[in-house]
C-alpha positions as MATLAB code, in Angstrom:
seq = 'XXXXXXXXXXXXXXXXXXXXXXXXXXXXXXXXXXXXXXXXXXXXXXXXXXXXXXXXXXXXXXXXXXXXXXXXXXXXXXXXXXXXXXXXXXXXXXXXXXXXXXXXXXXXXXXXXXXXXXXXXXXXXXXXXXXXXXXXXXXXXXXXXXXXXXXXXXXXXXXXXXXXXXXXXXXXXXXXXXXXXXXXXXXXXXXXXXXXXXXXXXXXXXXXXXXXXXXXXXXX';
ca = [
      84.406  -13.885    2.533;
      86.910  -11.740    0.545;
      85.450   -8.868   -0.771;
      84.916   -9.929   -4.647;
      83.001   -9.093   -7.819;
      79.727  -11.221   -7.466;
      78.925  -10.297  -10.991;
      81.814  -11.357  -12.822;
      81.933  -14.570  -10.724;
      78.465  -14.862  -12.168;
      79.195  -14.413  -15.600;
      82.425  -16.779  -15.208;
      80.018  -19.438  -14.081;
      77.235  -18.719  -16.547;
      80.270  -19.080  -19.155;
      81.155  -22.616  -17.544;
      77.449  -23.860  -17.754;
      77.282  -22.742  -21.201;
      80.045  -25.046  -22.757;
      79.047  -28.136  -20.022;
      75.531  -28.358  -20.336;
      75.670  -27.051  -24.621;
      72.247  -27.002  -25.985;
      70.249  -28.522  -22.647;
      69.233  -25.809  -20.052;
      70.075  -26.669  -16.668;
      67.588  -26.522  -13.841;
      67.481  -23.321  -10.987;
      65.357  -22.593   -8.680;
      65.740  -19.054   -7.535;
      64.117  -17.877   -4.510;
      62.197  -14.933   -5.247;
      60.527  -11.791   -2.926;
      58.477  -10.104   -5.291;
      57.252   -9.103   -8.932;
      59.916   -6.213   -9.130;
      63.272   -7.820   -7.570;
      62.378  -10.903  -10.186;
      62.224   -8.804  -13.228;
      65.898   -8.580  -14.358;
      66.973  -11.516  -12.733;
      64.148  -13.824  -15.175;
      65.529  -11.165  -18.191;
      69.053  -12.057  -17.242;
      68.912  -16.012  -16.248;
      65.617  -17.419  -18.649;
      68.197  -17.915  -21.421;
      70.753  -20.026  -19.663;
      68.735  -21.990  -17.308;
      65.067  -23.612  -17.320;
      63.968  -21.572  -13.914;
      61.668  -22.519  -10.768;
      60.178  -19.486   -8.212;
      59.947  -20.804   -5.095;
      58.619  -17.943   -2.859;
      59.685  -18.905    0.869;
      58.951  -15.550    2.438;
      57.208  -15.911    6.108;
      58.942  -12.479    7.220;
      56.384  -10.186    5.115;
      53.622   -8.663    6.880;
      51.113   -8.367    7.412;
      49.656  -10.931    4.728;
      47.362   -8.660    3.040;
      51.103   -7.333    1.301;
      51.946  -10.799    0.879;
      49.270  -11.931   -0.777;
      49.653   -8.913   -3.127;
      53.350   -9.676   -3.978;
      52.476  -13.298   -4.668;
      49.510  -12.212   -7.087;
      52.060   -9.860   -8.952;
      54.608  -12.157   -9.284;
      51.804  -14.529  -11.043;
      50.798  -11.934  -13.312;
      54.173  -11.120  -14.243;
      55.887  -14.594  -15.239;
      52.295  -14.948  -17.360;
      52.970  -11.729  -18.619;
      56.559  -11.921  -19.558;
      57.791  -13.274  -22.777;
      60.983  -14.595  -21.280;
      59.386  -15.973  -18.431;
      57.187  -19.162  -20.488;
      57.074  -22.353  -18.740;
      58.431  -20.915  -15.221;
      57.047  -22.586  -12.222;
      55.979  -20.691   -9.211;
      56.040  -22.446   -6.111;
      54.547  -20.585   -2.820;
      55.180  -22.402    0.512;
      52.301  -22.294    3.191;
      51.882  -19.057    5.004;
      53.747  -19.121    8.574;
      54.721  -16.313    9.854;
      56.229  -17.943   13.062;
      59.056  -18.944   11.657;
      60.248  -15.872   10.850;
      60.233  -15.062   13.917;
      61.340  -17.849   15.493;
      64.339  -18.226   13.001;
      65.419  -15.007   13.704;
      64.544  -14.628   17.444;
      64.149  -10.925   16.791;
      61.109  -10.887   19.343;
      63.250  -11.380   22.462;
      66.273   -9.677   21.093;
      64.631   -6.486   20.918;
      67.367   -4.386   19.790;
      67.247   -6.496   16.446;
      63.850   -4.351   16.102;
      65.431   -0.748   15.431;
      68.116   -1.891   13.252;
      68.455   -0.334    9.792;
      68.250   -2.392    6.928;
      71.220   -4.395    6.222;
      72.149   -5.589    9.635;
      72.322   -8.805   11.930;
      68.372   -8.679   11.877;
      68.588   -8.982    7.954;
      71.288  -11.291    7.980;
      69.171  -13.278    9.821;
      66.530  -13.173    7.855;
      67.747  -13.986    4.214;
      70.100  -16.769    6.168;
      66.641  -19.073    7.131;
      64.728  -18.097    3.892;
      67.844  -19.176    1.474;
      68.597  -22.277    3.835;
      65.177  -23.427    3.477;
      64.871  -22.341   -0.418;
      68.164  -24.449   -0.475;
      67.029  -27.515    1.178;
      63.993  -27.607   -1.168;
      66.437  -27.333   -4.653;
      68.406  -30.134   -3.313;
      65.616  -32.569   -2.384;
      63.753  -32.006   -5.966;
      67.379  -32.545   -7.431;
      67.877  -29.282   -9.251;
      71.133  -28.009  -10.463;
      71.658  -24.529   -9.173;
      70.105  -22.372   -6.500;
      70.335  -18.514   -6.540;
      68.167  -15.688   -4.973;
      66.884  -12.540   -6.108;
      67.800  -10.684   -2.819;
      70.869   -8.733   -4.640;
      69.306   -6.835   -6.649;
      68.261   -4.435   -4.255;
      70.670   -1.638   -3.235;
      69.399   -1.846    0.357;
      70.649   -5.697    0.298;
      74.451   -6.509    1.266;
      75.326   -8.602   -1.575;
      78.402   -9.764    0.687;
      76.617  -11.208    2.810;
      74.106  -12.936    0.650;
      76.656  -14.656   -1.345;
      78.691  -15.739    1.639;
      75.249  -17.810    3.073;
      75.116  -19.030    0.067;
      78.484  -20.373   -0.194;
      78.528  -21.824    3.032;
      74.911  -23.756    2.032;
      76.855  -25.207   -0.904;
      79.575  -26.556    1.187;
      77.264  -27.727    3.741;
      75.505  -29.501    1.220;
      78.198  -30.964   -0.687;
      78.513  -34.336    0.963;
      74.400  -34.984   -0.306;
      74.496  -37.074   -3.282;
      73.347  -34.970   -6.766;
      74.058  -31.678   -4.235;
      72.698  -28.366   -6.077;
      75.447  -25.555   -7.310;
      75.146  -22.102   -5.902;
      74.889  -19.625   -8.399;
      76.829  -16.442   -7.243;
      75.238  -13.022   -7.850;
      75.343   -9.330   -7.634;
      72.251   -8.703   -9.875;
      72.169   -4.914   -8.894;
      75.271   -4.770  -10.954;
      75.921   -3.600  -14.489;
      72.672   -1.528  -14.398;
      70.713   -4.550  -13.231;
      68.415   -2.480  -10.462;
      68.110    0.575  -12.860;
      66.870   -2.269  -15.497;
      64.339   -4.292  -12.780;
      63.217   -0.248  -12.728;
      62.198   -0.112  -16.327;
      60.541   -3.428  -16.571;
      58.877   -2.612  -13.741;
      57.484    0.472  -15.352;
      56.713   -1.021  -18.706;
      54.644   -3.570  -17.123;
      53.085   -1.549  -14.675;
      53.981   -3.398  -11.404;
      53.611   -2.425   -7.786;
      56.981   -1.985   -6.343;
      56.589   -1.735   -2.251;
      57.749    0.683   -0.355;
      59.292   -1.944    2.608;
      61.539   -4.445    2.565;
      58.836   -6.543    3.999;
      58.905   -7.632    8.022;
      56.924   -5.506   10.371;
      60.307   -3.955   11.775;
      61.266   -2.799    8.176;
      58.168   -0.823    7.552;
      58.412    0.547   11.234;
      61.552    1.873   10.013;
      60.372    3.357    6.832;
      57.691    5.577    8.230;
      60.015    6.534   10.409;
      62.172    8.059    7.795;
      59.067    9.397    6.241;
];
């Protein structure tokens, strides 16, 4: 993929929705990591679209941290005024197939790898495929992630995979939209940081696999 404005392909498509779908809200499920990385993207989307969590995330360990980033999502979207009548759905527990999917147990060098490379890739590759498979079977009309607001996330790569799900998808019958994103943009992390202080949430210090917070006590 070219390198391209994710935003304003974002706000070209929000644009688009807004004069097909007029006064009806159309249905996205947006895979989501955590209470924080949710924040701006529910401020920013909750007007245009009537929104599903689905939190698909068997890479974070160990699953005391999981647990706690599924209980502050909860809070939050209960919390949040924008957030009414969101639906959080939370996948069964396995952390296998994180590690199966990204086969970063026998390729060891994927183990010391900073964020944002093939290990990562990797990673939000199975999680949105999966995410993706589930918005198409329940017949909803876009899929997005919350993966780009972070600045440790490579927004390229995120919106290729989910380009390339589209397309792969496209030949299913009622096949869900991508939505593209770069919600980091436009002050959108620096935004998720003040909603995340008015509401008091607990923003980790990891992205969330065991290799990631390896890495960040590392650089302690």
């Amino acid at each position: 993929m070219e390198k391209q404005d994710f935003n304003r392909l974002m706000e070209h498509q929000l644009s688009e929705i807004k004069e097909v779908f007029l006064n009806k809200k159309p249905t996205l499920l947006l895979h989501a990591c955590c209470a924080p990385c949710s924040s701006f993207v529910l401020e920013r989307l909750a007007e245009v679209f009537s929104i599903t969590i689905y939190y698909y995330n068997p890479n974070i360990h160990p699953q005391n941290e999981y647990d706690r980033r599924i209980k502050e999502l909860d809070d939050f979207i209960h919390k949040f005024s924008l957030a009414k009548n969101i639906n959080l759905i939370v996948p069964k527990y396995i952390p296998e197939e994180y590690f199966e999917a990204t086969n970063v147990l026998k390729e060891e060098f994927l183990q010391k790898e900073a964020e944002r490379g093939e290990r990562c890739f990797r990673c939000y590759n199975f999680r949105m495929k999966k995410a993706y498979e589930f918005a198409v079977e329940n017949n909803f009309d876009y899929f997005t992630t919350t993966l780009s607001i972070s600045p440790h996330k490579d927004a390229k790569k995120i919106n290729f995979i989910g380009e390339e799900l589209e397309k792969n998808f496209m030949s299913q019958k009622n096949s869900t939209k991508y939505l593209f994103a770069d919600f980091k943009k436009k002050n959108g992390f620096k935004r998720s940081l003040e909603i995340s202080t008015e509401y008091g949430l607990y923003r980790q210090d990891y992205c969330g696999c065991v290799f990631s917070a390896k890495t960040n006590l590392n650089q302690l």
